[in-house]
N, CA, C and O atoms as CSV, one atom per row, in Angstrom:
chain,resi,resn,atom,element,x,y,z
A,1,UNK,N,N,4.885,-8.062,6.488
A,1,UNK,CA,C,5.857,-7.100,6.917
A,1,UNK,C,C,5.303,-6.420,8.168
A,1,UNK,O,O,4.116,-6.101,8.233
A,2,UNK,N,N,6.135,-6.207,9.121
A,2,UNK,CA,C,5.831,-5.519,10.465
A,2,UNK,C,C,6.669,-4.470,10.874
A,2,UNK,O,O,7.799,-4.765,11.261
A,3,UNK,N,N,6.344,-3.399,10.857
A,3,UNK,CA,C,7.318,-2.510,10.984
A,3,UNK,C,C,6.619,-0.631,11.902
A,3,UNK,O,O,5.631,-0.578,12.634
A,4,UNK,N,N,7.174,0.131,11.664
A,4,UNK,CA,C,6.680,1.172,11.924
A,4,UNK,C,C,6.580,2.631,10.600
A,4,UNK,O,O,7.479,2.921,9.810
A,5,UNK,N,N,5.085,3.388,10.739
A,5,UNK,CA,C,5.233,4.565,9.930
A,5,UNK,C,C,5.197,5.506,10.641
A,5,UNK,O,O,4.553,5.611,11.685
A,6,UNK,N,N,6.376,6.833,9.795
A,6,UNK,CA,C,5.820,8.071,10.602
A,6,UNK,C,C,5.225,9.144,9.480
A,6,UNK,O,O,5.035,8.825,8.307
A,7,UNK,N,N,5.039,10.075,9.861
A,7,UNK,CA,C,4.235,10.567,8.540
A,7,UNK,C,C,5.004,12.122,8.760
A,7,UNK,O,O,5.084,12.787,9.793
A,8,UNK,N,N,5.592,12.454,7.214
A,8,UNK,CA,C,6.163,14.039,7.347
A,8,UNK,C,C,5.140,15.087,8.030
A,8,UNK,O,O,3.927,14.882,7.990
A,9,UNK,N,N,5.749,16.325,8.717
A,9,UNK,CA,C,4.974,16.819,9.423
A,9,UNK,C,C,4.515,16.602,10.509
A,9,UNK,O,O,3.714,17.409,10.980
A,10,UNK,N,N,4.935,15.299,11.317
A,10,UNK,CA,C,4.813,15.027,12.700
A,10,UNK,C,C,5.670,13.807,13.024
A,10,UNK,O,O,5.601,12.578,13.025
A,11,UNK,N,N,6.417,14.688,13.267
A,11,UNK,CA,C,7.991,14.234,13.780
A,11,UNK,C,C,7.284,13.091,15.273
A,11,UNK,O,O,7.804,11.991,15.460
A,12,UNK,N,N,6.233,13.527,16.076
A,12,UNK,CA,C,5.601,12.714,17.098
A,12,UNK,C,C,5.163,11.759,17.206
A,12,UNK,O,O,4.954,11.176,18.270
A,13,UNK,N,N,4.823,11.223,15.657
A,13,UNK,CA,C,3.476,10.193,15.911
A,13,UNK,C,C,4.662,9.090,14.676
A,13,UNK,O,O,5.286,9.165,13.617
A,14,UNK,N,N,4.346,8.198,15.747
A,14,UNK,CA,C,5.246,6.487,14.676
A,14,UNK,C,C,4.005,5.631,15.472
A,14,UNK,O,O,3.672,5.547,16.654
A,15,UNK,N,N,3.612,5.174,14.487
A,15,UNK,CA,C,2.588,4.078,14.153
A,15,UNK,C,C,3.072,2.776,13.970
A,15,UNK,O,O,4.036,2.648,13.215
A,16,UNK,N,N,2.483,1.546,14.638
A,16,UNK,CA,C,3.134,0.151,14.312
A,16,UNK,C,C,1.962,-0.296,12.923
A,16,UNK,O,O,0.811,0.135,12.862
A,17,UNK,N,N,2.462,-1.038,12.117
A,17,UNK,CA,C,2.380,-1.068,10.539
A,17,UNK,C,C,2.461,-2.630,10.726
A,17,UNK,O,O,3.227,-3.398,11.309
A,18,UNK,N,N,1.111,-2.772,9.822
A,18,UNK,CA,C,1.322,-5.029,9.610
A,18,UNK,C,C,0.831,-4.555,8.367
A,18,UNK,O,O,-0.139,-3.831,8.149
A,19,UNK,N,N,1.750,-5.137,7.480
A,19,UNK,CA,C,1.117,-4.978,5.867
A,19,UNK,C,C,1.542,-6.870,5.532
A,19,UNK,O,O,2.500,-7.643,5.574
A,20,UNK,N,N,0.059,-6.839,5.198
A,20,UNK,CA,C,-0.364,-8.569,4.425
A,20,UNK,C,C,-0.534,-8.338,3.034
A,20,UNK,O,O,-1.396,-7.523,2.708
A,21,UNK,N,N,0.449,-9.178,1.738
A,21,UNK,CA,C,0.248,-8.900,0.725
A,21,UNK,C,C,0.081,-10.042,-0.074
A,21,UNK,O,O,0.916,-10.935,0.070
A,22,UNK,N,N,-1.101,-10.247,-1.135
A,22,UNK,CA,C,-1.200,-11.304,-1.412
A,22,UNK,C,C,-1.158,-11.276,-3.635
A,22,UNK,O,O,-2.150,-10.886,-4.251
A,23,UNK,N,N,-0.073,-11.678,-4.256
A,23,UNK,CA,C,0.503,-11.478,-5.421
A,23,UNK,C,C,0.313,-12.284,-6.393
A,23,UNK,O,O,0.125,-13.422,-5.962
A,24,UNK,N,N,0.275,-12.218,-7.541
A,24,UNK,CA,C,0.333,-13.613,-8.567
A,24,UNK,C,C,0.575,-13.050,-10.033
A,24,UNK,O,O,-0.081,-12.105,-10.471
A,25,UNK,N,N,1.564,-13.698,-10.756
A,25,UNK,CA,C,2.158,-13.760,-11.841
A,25,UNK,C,C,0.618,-14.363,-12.982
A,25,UNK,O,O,0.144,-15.499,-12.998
A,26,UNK,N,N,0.149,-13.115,-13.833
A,26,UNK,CA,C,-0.683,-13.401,-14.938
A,26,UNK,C,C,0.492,-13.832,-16.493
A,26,UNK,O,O,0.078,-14.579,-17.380
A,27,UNK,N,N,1.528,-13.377,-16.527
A,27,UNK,CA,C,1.803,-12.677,-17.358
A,27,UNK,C,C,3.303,-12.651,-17.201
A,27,UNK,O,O,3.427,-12.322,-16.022
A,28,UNK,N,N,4.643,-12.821,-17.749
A,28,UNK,CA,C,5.461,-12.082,-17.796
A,28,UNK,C,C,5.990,-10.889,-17.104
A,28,UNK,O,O,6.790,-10.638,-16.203
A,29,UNK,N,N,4.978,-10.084,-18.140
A,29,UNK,CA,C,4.772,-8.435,-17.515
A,29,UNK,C,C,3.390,-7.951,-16.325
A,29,UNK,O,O,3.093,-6.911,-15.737
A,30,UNK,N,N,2.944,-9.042,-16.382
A,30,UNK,CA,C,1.818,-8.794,-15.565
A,30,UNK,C,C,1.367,-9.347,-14.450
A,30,UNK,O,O,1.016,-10.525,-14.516
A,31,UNK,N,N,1.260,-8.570,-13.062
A,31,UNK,CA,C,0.842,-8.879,-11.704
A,31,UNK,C,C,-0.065,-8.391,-11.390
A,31,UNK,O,O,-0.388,-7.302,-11.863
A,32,UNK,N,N,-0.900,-9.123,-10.348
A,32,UNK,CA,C,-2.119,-8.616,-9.602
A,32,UNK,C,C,-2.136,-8.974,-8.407
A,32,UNK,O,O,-1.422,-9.895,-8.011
A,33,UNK,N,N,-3.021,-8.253,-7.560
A,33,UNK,CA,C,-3.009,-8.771,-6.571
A,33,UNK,C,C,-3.316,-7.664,-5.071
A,33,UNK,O,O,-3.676,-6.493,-5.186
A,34,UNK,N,N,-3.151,-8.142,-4.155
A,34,UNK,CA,C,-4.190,-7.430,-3.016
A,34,UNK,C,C,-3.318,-6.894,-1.690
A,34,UNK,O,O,-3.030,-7.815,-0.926
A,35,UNK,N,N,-2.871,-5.642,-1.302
A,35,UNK,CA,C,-2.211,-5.360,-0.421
A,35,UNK,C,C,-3.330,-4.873,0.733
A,35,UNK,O,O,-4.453,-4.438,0.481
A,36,UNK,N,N,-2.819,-5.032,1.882
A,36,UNK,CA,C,-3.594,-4.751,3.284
A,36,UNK,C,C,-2.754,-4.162,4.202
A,36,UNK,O,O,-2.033,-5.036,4.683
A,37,UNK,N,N,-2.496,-2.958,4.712
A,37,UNK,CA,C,-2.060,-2.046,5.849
A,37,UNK,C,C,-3.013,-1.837,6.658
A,37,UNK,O,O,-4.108,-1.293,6.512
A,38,UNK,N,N,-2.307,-2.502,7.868
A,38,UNK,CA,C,-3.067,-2.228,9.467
A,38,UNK,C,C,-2.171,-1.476,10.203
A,38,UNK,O,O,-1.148,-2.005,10.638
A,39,UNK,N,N,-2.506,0.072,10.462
A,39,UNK,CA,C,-1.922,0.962,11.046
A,39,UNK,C,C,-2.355,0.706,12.769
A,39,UNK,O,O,-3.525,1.086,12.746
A,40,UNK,N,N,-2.202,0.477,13.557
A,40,UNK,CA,C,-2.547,0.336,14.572
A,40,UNK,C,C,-2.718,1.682,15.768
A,40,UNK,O,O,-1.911,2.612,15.769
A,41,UNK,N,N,-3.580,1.629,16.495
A,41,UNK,CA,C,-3.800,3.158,17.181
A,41,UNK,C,C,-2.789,3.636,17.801
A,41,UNK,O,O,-1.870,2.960,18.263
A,42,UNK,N,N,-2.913,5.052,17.861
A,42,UNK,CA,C,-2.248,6.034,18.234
A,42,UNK,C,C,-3.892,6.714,18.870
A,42,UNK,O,O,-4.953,6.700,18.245
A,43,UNK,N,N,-3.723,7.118,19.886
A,43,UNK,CA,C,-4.291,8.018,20.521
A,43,UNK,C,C,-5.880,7.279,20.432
A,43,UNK,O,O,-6.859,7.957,20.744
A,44,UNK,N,N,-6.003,6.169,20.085
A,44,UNK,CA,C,-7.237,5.833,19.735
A,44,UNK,C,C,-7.158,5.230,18.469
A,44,UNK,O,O,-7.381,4.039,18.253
A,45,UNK,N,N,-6.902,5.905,17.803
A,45,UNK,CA,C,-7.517,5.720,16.253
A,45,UNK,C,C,-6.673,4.479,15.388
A,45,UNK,O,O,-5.458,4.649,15.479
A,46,UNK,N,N,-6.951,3.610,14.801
A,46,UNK,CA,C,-6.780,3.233,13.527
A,46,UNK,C,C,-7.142,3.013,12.296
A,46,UNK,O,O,-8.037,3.688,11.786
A,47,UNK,N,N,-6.518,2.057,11.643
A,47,UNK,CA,C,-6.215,2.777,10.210
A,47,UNK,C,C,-5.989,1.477,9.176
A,47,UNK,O,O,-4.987,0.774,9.305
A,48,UNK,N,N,-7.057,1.189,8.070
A,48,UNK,CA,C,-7.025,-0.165,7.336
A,48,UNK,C,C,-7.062,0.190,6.475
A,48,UNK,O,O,-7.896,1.079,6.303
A,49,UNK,N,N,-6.274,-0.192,5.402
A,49,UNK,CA,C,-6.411,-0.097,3.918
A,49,UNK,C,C,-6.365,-1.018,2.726
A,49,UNK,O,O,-5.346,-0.944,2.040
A,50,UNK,N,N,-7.366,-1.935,2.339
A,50,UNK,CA,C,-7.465,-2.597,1.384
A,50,UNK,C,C,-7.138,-1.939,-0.201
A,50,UNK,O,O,-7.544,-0.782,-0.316
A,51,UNK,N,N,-6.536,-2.455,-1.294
A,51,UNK,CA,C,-5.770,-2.133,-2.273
A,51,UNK,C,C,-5.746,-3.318,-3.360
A,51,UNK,O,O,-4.734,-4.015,-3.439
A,52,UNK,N,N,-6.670,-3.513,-4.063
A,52,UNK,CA,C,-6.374,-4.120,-5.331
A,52,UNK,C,C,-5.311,-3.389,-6.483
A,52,UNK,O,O,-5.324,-2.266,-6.989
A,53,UNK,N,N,-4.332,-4.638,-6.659
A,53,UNK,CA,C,-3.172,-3.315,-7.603
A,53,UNK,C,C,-3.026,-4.534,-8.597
A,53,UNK,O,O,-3.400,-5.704,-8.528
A,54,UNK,N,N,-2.407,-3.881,-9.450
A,54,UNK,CA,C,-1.717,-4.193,-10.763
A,54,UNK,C,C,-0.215,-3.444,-11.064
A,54,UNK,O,O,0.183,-2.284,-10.954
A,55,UNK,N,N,0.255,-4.419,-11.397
A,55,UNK,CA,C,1.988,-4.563,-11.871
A,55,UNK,C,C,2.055,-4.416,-13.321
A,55,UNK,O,O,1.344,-5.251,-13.880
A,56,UNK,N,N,2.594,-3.733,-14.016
A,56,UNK,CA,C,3.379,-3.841,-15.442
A,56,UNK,C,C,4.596,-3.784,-15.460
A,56,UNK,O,O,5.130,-2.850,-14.860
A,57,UNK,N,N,5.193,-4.503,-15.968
A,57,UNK,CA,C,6.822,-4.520,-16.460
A,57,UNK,C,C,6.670,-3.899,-17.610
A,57,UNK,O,O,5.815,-4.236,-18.428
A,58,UNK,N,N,7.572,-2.832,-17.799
A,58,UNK,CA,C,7.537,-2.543,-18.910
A,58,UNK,C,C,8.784,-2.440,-19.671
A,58,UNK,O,O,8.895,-1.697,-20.647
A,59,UNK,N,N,9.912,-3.340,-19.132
A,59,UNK,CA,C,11.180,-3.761,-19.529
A,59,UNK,C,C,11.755,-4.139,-18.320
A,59,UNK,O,O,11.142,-3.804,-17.306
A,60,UNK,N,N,13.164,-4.982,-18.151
A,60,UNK,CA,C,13.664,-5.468,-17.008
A,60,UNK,C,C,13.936,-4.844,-15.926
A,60,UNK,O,O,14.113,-5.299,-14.796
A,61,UNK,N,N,13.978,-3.340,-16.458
A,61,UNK,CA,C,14.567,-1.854,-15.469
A,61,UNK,C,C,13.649,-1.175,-15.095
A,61,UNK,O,O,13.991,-0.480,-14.138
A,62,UNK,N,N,12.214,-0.979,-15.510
A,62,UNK,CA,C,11.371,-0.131,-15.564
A,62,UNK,C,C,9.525,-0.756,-15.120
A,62,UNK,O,O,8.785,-1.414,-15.851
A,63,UNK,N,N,9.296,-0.343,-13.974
A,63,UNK,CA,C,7.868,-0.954,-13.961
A,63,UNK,C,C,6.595,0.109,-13.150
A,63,UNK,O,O,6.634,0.946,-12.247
A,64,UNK,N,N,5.612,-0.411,-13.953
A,64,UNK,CA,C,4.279,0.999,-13.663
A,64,UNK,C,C,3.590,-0.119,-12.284
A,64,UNK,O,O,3.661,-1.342,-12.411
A,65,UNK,N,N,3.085,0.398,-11.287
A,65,UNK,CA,C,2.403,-0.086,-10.127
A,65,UNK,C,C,1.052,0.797,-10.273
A,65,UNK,O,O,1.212,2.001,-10.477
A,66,UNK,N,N,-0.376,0.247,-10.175
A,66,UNK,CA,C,-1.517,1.250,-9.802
A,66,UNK,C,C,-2.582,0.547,-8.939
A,66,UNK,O,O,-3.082,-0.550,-9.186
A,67,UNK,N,N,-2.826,1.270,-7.988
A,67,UNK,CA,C,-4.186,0.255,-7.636
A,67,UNK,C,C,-5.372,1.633,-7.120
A,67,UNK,O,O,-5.236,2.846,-7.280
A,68,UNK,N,N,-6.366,0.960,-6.552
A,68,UNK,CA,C,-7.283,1.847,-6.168
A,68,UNK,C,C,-8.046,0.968,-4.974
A,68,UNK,O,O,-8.097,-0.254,-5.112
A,69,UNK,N,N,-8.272,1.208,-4.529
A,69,UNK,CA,C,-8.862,0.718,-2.917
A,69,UNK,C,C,-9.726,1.560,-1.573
A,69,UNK,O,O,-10.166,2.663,-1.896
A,70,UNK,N,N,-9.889,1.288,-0.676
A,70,UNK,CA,C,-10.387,1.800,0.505
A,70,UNK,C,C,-9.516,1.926,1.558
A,70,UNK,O,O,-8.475,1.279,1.671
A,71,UNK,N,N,-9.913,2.724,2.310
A,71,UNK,CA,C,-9.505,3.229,3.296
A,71,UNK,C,C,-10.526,3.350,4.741
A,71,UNK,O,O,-11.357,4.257,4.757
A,72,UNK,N,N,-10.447,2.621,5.662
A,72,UNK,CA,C,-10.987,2.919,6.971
A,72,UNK,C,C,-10.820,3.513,8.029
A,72,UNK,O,O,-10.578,2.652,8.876
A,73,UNK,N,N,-10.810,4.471,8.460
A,73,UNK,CA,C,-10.318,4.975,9.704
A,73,UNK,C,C,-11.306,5.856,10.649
A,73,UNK,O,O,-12.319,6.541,10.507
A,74,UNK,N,N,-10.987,5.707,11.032
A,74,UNK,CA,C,-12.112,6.548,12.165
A,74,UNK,C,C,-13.307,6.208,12.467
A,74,UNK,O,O,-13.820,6.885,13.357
A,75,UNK,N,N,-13.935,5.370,12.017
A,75,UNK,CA,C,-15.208,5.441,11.436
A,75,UNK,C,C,-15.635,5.466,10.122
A,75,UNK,O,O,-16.743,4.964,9.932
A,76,UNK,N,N,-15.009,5.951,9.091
A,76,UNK,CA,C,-15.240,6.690,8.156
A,76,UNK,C,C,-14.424,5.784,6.813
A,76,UNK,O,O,-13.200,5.670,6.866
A,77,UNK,N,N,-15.111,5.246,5.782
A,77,UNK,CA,C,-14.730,4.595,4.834
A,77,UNK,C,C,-14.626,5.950,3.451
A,77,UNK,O,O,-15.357,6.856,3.051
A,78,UNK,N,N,-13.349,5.426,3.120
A,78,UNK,CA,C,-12.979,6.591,1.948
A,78,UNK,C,C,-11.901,5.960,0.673
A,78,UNK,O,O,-10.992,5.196,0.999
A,79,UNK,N,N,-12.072,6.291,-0.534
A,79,UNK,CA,C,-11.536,6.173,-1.909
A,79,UNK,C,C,-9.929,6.126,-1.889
A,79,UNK,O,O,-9.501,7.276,-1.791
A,80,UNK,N,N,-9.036,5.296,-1.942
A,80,UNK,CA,C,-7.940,5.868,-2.323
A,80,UNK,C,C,-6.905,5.211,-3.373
A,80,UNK,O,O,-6.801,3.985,-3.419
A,81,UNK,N,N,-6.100,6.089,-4.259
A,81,UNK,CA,C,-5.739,5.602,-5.481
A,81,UNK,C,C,-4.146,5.846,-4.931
A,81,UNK,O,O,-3.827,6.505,-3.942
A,82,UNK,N,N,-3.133,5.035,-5.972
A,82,UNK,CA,C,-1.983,4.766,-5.638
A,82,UNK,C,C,-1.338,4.680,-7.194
A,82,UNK,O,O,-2.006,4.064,-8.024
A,83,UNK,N,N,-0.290,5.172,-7.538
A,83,UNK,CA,C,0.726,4.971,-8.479
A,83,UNK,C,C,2.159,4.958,-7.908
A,83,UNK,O,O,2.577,5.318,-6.808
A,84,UNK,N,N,2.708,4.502,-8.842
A,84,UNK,CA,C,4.678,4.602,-8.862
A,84,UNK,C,C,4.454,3.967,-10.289
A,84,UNK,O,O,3.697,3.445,-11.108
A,85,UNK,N,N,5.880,4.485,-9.893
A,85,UNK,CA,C,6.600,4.440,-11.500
A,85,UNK,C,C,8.279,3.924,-10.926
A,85,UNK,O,O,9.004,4.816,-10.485
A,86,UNK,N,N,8.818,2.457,-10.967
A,86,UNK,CA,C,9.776,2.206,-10.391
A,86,UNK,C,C,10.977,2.375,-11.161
A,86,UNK,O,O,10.512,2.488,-12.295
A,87,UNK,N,N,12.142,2.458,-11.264
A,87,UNK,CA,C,13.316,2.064,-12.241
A,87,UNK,C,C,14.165,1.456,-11.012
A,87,UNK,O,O,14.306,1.870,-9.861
A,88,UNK,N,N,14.803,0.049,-11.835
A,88,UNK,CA,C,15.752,-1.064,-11.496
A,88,UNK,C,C,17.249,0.055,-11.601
A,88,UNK,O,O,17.300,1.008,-12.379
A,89,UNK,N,N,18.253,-0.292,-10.742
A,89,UNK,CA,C,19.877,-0.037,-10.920
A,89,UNK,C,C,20.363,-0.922,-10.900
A,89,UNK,O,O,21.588,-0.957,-11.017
């Protein structure tokens, strides 16, 4: 996916966005697998985020997402965790 982010609170800054995602069916209810966001610079800086996640279905309408991963930017390598909680219409 190639696209752009902007982030609330600064109406100024839109970032070009390459997210590489790589998925696989364990399970029925169960996915794994590895997301990658390359924020590309603004003013200098960018921005990488590796993400091991996991998928649960937890009925046809309803599914839990979590992962935990890294974050690079600046220089500076840092922790970051992720949830949702989706519902199907």
């Amino acid at each position: 996916m190639v696209g752009v982010r902007t982030r609330l609170g600064s109406p100024n800054e839109a970032r070009p966005i390459l997210n590489v995602s790589v998925f696989a069916d364990v399970s029925h209810a169960l996915t794994i697998g590895l997301e990658s966001d390359y924020e590309g610079p603004v003013a200098g800086d960018s921005e990488l985020l590796l993400m091991p996640q996991v998928h649960f279905a937890l009925d046809d309408r309803y599914e839990l997402q979590a992962g935990v991963g890294a974050v690079r930017a600046s220089g500076d390598t840092f922790p970051k965790a992720s949830a949702r909680f989706i519902v199907e219409f």
